[in-house]
C-alpha positions in Angstrom: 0.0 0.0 0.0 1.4 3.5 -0.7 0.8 7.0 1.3 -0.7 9.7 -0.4 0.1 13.0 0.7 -3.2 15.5 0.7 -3.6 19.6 1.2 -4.4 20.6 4.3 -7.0 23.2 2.8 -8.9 20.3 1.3 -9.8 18.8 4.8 -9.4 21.8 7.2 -11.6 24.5 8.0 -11.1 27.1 10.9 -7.7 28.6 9.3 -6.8 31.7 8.8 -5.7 33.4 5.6 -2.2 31.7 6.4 -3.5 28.3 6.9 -2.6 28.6 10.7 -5.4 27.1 12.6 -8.3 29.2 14.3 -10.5 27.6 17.6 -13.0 26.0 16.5 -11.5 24.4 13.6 -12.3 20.8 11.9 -10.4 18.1 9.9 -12.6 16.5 7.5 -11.7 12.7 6.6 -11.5 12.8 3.4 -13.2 9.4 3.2 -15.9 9.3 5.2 -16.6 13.4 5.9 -16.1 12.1 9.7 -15.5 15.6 11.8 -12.7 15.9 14.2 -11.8 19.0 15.7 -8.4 19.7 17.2 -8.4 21.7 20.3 -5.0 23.6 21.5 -4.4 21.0 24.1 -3.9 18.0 22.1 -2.2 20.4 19.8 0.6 21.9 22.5 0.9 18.0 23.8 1.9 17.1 20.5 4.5 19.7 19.6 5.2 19.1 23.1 6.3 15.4 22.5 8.3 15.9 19.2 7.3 12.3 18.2 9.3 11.2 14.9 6.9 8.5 14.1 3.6 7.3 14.4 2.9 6.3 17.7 -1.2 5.4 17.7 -1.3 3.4 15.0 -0.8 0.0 14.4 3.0 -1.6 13.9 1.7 -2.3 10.3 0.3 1.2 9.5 3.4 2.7 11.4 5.9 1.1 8.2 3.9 2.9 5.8 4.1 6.0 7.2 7.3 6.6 9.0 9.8 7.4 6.2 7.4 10.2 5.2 7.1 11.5 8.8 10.3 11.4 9.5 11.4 13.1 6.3 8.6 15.9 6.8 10.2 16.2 10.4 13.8 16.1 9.4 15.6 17.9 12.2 13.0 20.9 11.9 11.9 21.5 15.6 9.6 23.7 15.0 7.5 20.5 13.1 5.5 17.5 14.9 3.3 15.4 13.8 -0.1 13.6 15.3 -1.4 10.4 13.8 -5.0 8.9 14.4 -7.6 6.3 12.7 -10.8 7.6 12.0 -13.4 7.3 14.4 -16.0 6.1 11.7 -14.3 4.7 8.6 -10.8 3.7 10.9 -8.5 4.9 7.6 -5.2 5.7 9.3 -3.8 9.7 9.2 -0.9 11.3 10.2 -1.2 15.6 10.1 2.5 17.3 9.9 2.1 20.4 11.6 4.6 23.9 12.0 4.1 25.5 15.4 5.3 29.4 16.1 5.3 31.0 19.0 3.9 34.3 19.0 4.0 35.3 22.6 5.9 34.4 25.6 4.7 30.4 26.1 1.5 31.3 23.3 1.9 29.0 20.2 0.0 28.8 16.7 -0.4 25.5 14.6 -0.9 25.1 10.7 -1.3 21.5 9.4 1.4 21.5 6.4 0.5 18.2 4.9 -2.1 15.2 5.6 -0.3 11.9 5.0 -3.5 9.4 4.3 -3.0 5.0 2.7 -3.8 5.2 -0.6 -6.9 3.2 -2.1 
């Protein structure tokens, strides 16, 4: 099976003109139209934990995706990524976000790329 890499702007709304994300904001499964909505929390944690690879998904799922997370975090700390199934159709993602810090301890988020299996 091979990753596809999708547009953030197809399956995100709640951005800015920038494509840095606004509160509420939604990803979209681009299968199934499934909502999730990333809140800043689970965003911070993330960029918090610098994670290099897929870490929810399963040991067969990670394979496939951990030469393109790994390339899209390529020693750029500013990058993290968060991986999930989705909660309706269970297709396996993996966002690659940038993070900035505006203010003292204040961060933004943009989703750069949307790594998806593809059919």
């Amino acid at each position: 099976m091979k990753i596809k890499e999708i547009d953030p702007s197809e399956s995100f709304t709640g951005v800015d003109r920038d494509g840095w994300l606004n509160y509420p904001n939604l990803f979209s499964c681009p299968k199934c139209d499934y909502g999730i909505y990333f809140n800043e929390q689970s965003l911070e944690k993330g960029s918090v934990n610098q994670q290099d690879k897929p870490l929810k998904l399963s040991t067969e799922d990670n394979v496939l995706f951990v030469r393109n997370t790994q390339r899209f975090i390529s020693g750029n700390p500013e990058r993290f990524i968060l991986d999930f199934y989705c909660p309706q159709c269970q297709t396996p993602y993996v966002i690659g976000f940038d993070t900035h810090e505006f203010h003292m301890a204040h961060f933004r988020y943009r989703p750069v790329v949307v790594f998806s299996t593809a059919e």
